[in-house]
C-alpha positions in Angstrom: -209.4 33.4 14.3 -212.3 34.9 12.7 -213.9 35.7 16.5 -215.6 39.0 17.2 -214.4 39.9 20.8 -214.1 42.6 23.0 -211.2 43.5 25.3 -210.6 45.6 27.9 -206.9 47.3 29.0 -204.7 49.7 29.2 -202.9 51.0 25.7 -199.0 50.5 26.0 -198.5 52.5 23.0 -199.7 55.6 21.3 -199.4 56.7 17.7 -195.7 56.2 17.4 -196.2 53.0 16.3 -198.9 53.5 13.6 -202.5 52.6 13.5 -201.9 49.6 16.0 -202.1 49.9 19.6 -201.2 47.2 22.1 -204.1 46.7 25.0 -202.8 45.1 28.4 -204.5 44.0 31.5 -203.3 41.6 34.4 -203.9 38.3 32.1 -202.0 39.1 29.0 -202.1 41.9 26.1 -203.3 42.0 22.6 -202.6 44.5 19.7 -205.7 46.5 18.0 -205.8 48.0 14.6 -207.4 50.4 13.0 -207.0 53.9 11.9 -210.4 54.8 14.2 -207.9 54.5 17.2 -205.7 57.0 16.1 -207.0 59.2 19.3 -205.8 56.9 22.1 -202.7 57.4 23.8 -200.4 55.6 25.9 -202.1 54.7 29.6 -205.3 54.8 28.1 -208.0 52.9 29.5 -210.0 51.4 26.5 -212.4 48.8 25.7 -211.9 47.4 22.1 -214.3 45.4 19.8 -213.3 43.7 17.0 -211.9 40.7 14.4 -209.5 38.1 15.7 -206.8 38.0 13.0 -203.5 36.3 12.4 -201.3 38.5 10.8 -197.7 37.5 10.0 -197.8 35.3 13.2 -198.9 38.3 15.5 -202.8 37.8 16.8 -204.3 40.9 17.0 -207.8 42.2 16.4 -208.2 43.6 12.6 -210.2 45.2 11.7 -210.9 47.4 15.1 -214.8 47.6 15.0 -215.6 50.1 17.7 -213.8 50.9 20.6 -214.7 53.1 24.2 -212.3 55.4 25.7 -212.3 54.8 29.4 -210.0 57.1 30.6 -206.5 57.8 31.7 -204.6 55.3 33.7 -201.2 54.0 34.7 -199.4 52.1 32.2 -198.4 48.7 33.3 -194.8 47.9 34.2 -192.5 46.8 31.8 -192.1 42.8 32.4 -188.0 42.3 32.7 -187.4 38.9 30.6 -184.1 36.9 29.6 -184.1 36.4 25.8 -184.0 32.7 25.8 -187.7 33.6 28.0 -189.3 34.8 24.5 -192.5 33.1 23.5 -196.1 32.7 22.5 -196.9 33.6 26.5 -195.2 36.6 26.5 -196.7 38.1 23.2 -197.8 42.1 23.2 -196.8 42.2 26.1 -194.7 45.5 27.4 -190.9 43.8 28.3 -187.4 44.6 29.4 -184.4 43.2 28.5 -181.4 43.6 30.2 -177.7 44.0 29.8 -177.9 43.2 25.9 -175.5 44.9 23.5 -176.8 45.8 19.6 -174.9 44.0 16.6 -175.1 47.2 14.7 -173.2 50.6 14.7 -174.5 53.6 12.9 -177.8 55.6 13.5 -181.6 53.9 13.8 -183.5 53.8 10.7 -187.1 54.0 10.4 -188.7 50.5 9.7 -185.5 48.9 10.0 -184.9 45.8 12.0 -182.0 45.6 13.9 -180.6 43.0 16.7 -179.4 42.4 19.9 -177.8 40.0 22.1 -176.9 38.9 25.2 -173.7 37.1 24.1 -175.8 33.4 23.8 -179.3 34.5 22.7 -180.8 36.9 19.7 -184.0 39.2 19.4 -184.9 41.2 16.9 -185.3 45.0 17.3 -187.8 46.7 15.0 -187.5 50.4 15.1 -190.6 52.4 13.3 -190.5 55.8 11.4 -193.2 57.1 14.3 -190.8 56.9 17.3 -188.2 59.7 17.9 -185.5 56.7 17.8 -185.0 57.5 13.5 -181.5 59.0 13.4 -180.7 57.6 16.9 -177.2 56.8 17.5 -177.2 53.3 17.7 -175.3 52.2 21.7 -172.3 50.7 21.5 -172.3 49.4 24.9 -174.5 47.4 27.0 -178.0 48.5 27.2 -181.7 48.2 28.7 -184.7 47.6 25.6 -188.1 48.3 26.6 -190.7 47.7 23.6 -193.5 45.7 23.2 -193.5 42.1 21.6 -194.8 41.8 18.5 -194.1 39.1 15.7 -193.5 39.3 11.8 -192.7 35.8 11.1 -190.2 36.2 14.2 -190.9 37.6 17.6 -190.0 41.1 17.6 -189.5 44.0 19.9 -190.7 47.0 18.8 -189.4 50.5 21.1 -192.1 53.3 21.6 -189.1 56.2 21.5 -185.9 57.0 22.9 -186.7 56.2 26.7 -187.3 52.4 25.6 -183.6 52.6 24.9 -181.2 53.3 28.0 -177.8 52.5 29.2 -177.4 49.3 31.5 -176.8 49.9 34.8 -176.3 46.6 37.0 -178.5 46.3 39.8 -177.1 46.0 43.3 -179.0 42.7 43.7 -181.3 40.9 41.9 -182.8 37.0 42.1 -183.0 34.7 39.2 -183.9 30.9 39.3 -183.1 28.1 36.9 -184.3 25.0 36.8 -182.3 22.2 34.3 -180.8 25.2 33.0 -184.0 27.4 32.0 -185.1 31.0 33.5 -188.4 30.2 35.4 -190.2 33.8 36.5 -191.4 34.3 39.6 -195.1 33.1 39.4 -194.7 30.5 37.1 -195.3 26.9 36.9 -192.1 23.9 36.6 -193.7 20.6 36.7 -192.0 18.4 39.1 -193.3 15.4 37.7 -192.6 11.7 39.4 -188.9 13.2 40.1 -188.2 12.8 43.4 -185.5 15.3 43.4 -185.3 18.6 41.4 -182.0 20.6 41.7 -183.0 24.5 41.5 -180.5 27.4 41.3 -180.9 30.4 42.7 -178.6 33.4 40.8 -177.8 36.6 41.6 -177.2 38.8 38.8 -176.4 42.0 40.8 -173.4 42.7 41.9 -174.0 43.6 45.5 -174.5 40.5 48.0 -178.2 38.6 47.9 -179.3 37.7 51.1 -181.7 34.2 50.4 -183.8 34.5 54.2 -185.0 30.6 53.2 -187.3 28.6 51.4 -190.3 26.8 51.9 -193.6 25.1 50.8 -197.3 25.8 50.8 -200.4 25.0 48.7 -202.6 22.0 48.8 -200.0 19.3 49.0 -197.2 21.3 50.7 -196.1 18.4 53.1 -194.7 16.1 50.2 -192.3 18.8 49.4 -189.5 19.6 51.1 -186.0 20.8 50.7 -182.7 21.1 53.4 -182.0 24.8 52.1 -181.4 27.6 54.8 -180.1 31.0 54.9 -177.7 32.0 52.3 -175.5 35.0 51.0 -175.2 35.2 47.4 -172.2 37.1 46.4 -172.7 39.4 43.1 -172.8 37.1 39.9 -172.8 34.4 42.2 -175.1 31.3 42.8 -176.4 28.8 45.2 -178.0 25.7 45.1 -181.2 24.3 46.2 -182.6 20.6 46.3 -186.3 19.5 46.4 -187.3 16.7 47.6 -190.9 15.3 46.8 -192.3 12.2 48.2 -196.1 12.0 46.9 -198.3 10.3 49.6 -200.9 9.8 47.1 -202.5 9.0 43.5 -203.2 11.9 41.2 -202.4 15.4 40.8 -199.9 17.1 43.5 -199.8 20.7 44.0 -197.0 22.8 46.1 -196.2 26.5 45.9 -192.4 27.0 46.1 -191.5 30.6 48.1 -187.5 31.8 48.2 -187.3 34.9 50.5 -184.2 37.7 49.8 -183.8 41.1 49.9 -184.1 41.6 46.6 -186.1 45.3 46.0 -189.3 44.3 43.6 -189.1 40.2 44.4 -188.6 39.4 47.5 -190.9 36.7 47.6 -190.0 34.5 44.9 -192.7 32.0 43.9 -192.3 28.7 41.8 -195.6 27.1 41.4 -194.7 23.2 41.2 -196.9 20.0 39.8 -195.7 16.5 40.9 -197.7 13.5 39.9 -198.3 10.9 42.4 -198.3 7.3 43.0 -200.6 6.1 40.0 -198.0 7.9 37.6 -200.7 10.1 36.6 -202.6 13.4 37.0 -206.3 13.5 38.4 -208.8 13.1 36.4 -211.4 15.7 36.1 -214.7 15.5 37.8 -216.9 16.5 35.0 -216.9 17.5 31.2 -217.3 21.1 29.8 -221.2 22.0 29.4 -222.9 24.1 26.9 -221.4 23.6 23.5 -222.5 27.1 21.8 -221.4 27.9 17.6 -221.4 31.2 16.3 -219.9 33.1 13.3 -221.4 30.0 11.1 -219.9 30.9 7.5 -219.3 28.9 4.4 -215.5 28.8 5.1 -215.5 29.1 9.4 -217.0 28.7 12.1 -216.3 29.1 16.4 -217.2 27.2 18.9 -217.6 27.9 22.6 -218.2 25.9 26.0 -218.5 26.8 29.3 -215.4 25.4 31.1 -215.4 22.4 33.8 -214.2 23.4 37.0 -212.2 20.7 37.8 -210.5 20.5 34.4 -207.3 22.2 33.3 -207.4 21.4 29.6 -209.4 20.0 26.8 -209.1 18.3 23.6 -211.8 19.8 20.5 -211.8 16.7 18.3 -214.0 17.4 14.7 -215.3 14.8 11.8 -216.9 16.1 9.0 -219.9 14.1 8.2 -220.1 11.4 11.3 -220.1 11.6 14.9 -216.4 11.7 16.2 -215.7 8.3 17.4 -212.5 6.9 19.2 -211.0 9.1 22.7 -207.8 10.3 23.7 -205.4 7.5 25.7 -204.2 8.7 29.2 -200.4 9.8 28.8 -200.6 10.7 25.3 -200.0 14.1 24.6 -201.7 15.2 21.4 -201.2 18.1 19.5 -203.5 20.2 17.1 -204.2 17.8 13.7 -203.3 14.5 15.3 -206.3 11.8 14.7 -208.2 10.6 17.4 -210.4 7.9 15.6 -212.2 9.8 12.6 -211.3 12.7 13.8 -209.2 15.4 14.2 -207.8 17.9 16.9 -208.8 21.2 16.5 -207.6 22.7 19.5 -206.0 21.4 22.5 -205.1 23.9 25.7 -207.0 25.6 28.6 -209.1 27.9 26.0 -213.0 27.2 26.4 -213.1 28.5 22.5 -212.3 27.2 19.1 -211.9 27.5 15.9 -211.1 24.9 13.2 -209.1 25.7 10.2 -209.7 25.2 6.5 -214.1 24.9 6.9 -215.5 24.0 3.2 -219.3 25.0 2.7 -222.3 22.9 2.7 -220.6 20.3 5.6 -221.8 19.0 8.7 -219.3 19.0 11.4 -219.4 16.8 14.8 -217.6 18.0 17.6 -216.2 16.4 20.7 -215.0 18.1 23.6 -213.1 16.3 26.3 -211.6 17.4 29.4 -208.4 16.3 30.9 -205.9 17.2 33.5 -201.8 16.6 33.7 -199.2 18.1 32.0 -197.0 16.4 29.1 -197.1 12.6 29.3 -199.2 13.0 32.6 -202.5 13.3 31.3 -205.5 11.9 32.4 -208.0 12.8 29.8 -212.2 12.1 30.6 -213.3 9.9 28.1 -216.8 9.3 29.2 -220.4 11.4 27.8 -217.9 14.0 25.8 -219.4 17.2 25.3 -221.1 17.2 21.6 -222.3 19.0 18.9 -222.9 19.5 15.1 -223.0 22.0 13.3 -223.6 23.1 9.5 -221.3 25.3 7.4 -223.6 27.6 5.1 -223.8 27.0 1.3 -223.4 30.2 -0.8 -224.8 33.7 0.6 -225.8 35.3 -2.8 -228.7 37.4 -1.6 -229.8 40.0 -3.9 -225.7 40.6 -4.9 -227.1 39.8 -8.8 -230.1 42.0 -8.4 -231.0 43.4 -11.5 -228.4 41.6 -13.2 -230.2 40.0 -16.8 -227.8 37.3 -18.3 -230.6 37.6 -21.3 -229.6 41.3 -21.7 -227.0 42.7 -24.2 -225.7 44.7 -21.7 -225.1 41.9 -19.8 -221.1 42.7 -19.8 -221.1 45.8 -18.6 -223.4 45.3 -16.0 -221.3 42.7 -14.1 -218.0 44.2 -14.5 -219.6 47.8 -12.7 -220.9 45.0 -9.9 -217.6 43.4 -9.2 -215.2 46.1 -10.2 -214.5 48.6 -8.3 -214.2 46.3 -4.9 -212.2 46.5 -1.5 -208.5 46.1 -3.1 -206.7 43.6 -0.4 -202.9 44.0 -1.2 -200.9 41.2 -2.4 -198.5 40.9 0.3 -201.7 40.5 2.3 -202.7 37.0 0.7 -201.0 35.1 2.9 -202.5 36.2 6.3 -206.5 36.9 4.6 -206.5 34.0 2.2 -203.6 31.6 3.6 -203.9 31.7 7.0 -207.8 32.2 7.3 -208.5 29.7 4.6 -206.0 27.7 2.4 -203.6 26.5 5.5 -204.4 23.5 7.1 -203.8 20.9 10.2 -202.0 18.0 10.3 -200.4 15.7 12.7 -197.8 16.5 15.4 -198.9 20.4 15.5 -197.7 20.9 12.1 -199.5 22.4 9.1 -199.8 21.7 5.4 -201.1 23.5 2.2 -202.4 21.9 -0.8 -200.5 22.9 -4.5 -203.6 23.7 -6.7 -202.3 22.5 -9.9 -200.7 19.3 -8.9 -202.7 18.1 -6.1 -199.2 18.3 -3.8 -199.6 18.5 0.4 -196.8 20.9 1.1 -196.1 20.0 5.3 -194.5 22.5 7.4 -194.5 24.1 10.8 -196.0 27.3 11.7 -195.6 30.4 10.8 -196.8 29.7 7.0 -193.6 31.5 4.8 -194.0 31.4 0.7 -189.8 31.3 0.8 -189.5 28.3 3.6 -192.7 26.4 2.0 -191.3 26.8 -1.7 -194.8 28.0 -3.1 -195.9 31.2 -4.9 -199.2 33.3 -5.4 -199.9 31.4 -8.9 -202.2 34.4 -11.3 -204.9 32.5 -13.1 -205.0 34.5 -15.8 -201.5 35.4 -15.9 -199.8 38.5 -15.4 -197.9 39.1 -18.9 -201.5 38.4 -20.1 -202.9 41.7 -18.3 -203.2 44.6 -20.8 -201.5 46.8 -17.9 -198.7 45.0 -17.7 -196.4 45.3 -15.5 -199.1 45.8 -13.2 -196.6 45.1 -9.9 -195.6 48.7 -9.3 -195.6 50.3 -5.6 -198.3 50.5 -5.5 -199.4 47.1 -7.5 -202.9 47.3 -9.3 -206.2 46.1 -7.8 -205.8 43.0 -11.0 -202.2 42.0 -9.6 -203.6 41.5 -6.3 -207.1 40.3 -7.0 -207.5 37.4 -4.8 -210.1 35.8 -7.3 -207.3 35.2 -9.5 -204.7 34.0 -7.3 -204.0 30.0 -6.0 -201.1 28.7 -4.2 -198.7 26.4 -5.9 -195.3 24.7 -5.6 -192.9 27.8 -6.9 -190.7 25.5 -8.8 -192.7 22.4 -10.3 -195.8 24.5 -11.0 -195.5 27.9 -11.1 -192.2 28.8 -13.0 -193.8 25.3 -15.1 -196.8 27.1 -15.9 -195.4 31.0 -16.4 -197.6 32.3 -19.0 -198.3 28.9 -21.0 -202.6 28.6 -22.0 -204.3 25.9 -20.2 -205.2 23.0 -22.3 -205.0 19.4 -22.3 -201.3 18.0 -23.2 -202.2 15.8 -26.2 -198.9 15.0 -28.0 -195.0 15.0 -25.9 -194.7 15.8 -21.8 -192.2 18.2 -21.3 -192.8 18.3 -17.7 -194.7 16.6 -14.9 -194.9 16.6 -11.3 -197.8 14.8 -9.7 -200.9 15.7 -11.3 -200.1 18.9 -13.2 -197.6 18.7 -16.8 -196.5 20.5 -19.4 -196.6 19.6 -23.1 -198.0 20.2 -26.0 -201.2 20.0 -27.7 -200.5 20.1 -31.1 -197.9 22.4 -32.3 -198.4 24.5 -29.2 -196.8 24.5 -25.7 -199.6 24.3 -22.9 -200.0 24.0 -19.2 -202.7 21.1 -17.7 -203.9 21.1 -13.9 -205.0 18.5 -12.2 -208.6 17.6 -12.9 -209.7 19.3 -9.4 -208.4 22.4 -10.8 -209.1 23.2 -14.1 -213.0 24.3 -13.5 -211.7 26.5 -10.9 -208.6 28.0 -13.6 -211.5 28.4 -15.8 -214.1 30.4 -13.7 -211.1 32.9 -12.3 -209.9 33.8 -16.0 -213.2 34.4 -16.4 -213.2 36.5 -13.9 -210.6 38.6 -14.4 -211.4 38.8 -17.9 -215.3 40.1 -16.9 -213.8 42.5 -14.2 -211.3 44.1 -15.6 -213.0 44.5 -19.3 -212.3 47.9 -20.4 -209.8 48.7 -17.3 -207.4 51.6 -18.8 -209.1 51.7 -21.8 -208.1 48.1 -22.5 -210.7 45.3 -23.5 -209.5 42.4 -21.0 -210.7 39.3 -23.7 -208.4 36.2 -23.6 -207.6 36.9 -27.3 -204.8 34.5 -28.5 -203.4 34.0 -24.5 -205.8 31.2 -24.0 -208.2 29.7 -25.8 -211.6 30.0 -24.8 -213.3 26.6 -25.7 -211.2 24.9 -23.2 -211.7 26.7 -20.6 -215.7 27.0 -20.9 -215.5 23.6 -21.6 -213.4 22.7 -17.8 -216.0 25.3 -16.6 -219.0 23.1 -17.0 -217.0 19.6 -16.4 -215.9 20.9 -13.0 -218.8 22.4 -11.7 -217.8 24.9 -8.2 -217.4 22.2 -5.6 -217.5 22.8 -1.5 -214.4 24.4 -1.4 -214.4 26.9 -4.4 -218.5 27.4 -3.0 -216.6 28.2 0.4 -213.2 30.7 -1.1 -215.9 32.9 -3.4 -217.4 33.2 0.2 -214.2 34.1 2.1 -212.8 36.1 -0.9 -216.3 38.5 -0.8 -215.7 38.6 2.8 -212.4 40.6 2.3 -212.9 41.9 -1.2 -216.9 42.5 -1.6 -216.9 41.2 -4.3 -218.2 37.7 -6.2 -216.8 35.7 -8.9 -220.2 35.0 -10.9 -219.0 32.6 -12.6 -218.6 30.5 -9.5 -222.0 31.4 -7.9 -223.8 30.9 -11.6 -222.6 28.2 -13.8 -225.2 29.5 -16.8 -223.5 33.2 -16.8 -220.6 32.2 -18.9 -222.7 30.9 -21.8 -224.0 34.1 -23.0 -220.3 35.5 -22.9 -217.0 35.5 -25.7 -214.0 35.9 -23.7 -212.0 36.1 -26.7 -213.1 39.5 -27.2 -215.8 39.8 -24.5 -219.1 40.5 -26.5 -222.4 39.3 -26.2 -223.5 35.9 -27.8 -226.4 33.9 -26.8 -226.5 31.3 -29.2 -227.4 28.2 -28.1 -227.8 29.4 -24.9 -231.2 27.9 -23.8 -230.5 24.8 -24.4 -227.0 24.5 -22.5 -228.6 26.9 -19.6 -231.0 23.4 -19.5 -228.7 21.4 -19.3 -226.4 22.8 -16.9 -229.9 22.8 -14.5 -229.6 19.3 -14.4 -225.4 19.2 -14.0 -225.8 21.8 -11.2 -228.3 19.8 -9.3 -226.8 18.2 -6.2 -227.8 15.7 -3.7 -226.0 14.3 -1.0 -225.2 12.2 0.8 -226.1 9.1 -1.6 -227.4 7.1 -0.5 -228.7 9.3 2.7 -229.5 7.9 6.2 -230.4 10.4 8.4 -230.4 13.9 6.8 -230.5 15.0 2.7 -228.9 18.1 1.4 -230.3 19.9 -1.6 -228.3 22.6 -3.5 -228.3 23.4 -7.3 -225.4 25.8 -8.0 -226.1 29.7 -8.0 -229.7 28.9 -8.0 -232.0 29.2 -4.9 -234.8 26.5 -4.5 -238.3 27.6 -4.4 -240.1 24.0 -3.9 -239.0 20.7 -3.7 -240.6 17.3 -3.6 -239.8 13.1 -2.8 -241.5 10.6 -4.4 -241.2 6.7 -3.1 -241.5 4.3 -5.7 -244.8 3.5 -6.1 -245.2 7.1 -7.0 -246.6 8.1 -3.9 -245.4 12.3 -2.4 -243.7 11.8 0.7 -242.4 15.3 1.1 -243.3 18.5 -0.3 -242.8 22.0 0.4 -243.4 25.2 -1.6 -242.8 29.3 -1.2 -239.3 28.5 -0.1 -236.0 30.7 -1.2 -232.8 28.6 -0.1 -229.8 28.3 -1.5 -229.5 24.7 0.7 -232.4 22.8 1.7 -231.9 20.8 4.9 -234.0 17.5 5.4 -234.2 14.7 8.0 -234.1 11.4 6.4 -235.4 9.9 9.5 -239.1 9.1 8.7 -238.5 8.0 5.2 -238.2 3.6 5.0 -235.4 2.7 3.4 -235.5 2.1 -0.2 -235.5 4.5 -3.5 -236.8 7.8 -4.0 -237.1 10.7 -6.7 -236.5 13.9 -5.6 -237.6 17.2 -7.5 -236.8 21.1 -7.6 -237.8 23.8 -8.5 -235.8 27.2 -9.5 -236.3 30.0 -11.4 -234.5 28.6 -14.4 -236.8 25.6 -14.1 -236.9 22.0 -12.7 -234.4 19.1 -12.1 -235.1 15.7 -10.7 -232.8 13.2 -9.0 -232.7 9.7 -7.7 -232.3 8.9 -4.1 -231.6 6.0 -2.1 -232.0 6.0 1.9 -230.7 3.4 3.7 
């Protein structure tokens, strides 16, 4: 997620279905969108650039960057597929389901889902307002669906027009097989395992007679294969049976391609590709490691990786630490999945992809990477442990630039002048918070393929399986500065306001035990009786007044995004946007400078700019709030110097402590334009000048061990620091 690719196919749909269009080739099929493709049609050669992006569960390349018109082609024949056949594999793909009947009478609707079944198994049918299918009557008998597989939270097939929806008629003959009781397509793979005998059935589900010619083996291994089968006629609806017999003469991976011969029209060879395991009860092991560990799109909150692949390896395990080199190695016959642990790490990825990206990246970290590969399917594996393939790489700091350019924090027009810089901005809606800031940022891995999100007021690791759903999870989009609060209240309409959906403001929280909790209480610190408490956020009161209190992690952040809204929005429908009596300002200025913007909140201003164009300043400059009354946002400076001093010295950061091999130097919102160590005997050690960073980079390594003083310089002055190396 996050990669810039390009793709190349043929477009399976045309305008019918919107600003999206599906791209297929011979390997698999991946949706585009953008409104800049609103000129390709269906069979459509094109070549597409663009965003990898989760959206809803459907991957899909948003935003379209460019794309090349190739010219006309043939689009690619509809895939037929059983129901209970519907996965990840199949996904934008163009399909066709048979002899399935609609659970719905009446006429199509646009955008309107609808179902069908074939009397065990469900899919749902979304028809859209482009296709001629609108005021459709619905079939009442059994039917053929083409459409293309998409997902909104659930896989779902979407119809192009009234073609993708025909009457069933039963083929004269027409070869399934089933293995325990599951379709397998021709060309796929069963793995046979150390099961010396695997019961297939061949079905016909045409109602003329099948006539099976025989079956038999090839492929690298084809001897230890073999099966009694001959010539059969399958009668219509009918089935047969066939054994196979495998008697591995060796250790290792074992490889035979399975070929059933009929007369059926479009597959008459019939291919199961089958894996056995051999003697040694486990797969091969590969000859060599991926090479060439490459990172790109480095941001404060992402980063991919990229390898180039081993040719004798079918899989591999990504394994990242944050901060140390991974250490530990997968066990033979373990089958992992993405977030288990392997030593200090965890997995980031685990499947034949030579690409990766890690979820939930915080800024200003250094990331160690191990790459293994391995062969075998489930409980077969054979993973190469030795001389991993490695590599570390750095997540950025803060990317301020020249975004405050001419911005004067000394000037009385200081107000103004930020809320024209952040307001107007790039207005992401707020049904799309969960796939921008959820799925690209706040969800993360944990063990047995599973994901978790973390509850910003009460510290609470919400665990559940993918897709992430606000109703299954139980959580909310919790508004910082609350929506009763917002002089345009209510600001929800259709279309909501740019300040209901302003992802500065918005944090997810448990919907029950934080955010009905909170509702529009001020944030304060519960002095007297707890009303409520769960974990580390509570309600109570402060004196005579009913208050909310985050956890200690949060309330900085709480701070800096009323702030936000408050600067942003000041003057908004002719409304000034100061906190007023809805939440006293000393509190929050004084959680603002306690909780100083940590790696994460350094990381989500980053990710939030990236959709939104726009900074929270207040995040980026500690100092900015200072000169500002939210109460009734006016100017007032006093005292200002002094704290603007002080908070130098607070935003001044140096880690690790104590250092061994590298030293990071950051001071908050500030870039560094010298810096200097000094052993103890008062002797300069390092020294640099005319540098502009916002994160200065050192090796420790030539430094003896012992205790140092460290120096910077910014344009608000200097701050010093102790520093031990060990």
């Amino acid at each position: 997620i996050g990669q810039t690719v390009t793709v190349r196919g043929v477009a399976t749909n045309g305008p019918e279905l919107g600003a999206i269009r599906y791209i297929q080739d011979g390997t698999g099929a991946i949706p585009a969108y953008g409104s800049n493709l609103s000129s390709v049609l269906r069979g459509d050669s094109v070549e597409v650039t663009g965003v990898l992006y989760d959206y809803n569960g459907l991957l899909e390349i948003s935003p379209t960057n460019s794309f090349q018109a190739l010219g006309a082609s043939t689009t690619p024949a509809a895939l037929p597929l059983p129901i209970s056949n519907v996965g990840e594999a199949y996904e934008a793909q163009l399909l066709r389901f048979d002899n399935v009947t609609f659970t719905q009478t009446g006429a199509f609707a646009g955008n309107t889902n609808y179902t069908v079944t074939d009397g065990t198994n469900t899919l749902q049918v979304r028809v859209t307002t482009g296709t001629n299918l609108v005021g459709v009557a619905i079939p009442t008998v059994p039917v053929t669906v083409f459409g293309l597989l998409g997902q909104f939270n659930t896989f779902q097939l979407l119809p192009r027009d009234a073609n993708d929806v025909i009457p069933y008629v039963a083929p004269n003959k027409e070869i399934n097989v089933k293995i325990g009781g599951v379709n397998y397509l021709t060309g796929t793979q069963y793995v046979v395992g150390t099961n010396a005998v695997t019961s297939v059935t061949i079905q016909n589900i045409g109602i003329g007679n099948l006539t099976v010619s025989g079956a038999g083996f090839s492929g690298t291994n084809a001897s230890e294969f073999t099966t009694t089968f001959t010539n059969q006629i399958i009668g219509g609806n009918g089935t047969a049976n066939l054994t196979i017999q495998f008697n591995p003469t060796g250790n290792g991976s074992r490889f035979g391609t399975l070929t059933i011969n009929s007369d059926d029209a479009d597959e008459a060879a019939y291919v199961i590709n089958l894996y056995g395991i051999g003697n040694d009860n486990i797969a091969s092991q590969p000859a060599a490691q991926a090479t060439g560990l490459v990172f790109s799109n480095v941001k404060a909150y992402a980063f991919n990786g990229s390898f180039t692949p081993s040719t004798t390896a079918e899989n591999y395990v990504v394994v990242w630490s944050n901060g140390a080199p991974v250490s530990g190695a997968p066990v033979d016959g373990t089958t992992y999945q993405r977030g288990d642990i392997i030593g200090n790490g965890k997995i980031a990825y685990i499947g034949p992809a030579t690409s990766f990206a890690p979820r939930h990246v915080i800024a200003n970290q250094t990331y160690h990477i191990a790459v293994y590969a391995f062969n075998g399917p489930a409980g077969f594996e054979n993973y190469r442990t030795a001389a991993p393939l490695t590599g570390t790489v750095t997540s950025q700091g803060q990317q301020i630039g020249s975004y405050y350019s001419g911005i004067n924090s000394h000037a009385t027009t200081f107000i103004s002048d930020l809320t024209t810089l952040i307001n107007p901005h790039t207005v992401i809606t707020y049904g799309n918070y969960k796939p921008t800031v959820m799925n690209q940022f706040e969800v993360r891995d944990t063990t047995q393929g599973r994901s978790f999100v973390v509850c910003s007021y009460t510290g609470e690791r919400k665990v559940f399986n993918d897709p992430f759903d606000w109703t299954a999870v139980g959580y909310s989009r919790e508004h910082s500065y609350c929506h009763s609060w917002m002089p345009t209240f209510p600001a929800d309409g259709n279309p909501a306001k740019p300040e209901y959906s302003d992802q500065h403001n918005l944090y997810p929280v448990n919907q029950a035990q934080a955010n009905s909790v909170r509702s529009n209480l001020p944030m304060d610190i519960v002095t007297g009786n707890v009303v409520f408490t769960y974990l580390d956020g509570k309600a109570g009161y402060n004196g005579a007044q009913l208050v909310y209190e985050p956890r200690d992690e949060q309330k900085g952040n709480a701070a800096r995004a009323m702030m936000y809204m408050a600067t942003a929005y000041n003057g908004t429908s002719g409304f000034g946007w100061g906190l007023g009596a809805n939440q006293p300002q000393a509190i929050i200025k004084s959680w603002h400078y306690q909780d100083l913007p940590d790696n994460y909140e350094i990381a989500r201003n980053e990710y939030i700019f990236s959709q939104q164009n726009n900074r929270n300043p207040f995040v980026d400059s500690v100092d900015f709030a200072c000169v500002i009354n939210f109460t009734n946002m006016t100017y007032d400076a006093t005292n200002c110097d002094l704290s603007i001093n002080e908070l130098l010295d607070a935003n001044f950061v140096v880690f690790p402590v104590p250092a061994t091999t590298e030293l990071y130097l950051q001071v908050n919102g500030l870039t560094i334009e010298s810096y200097s160590i000094v052993d103890a005997t008062g002797k300069l050690v390092v020294a640099n000048t005319n540098q502009s960073l916002p994160v200065v980079h050192l090796s420790t390594a030539d430094l003896a061990k012992g205790i140092y003083v460290v120096t910077v310089t910014t344009s608000k002055g200097k701050a010093t620091r102790n520093l031990v190396i060990e």
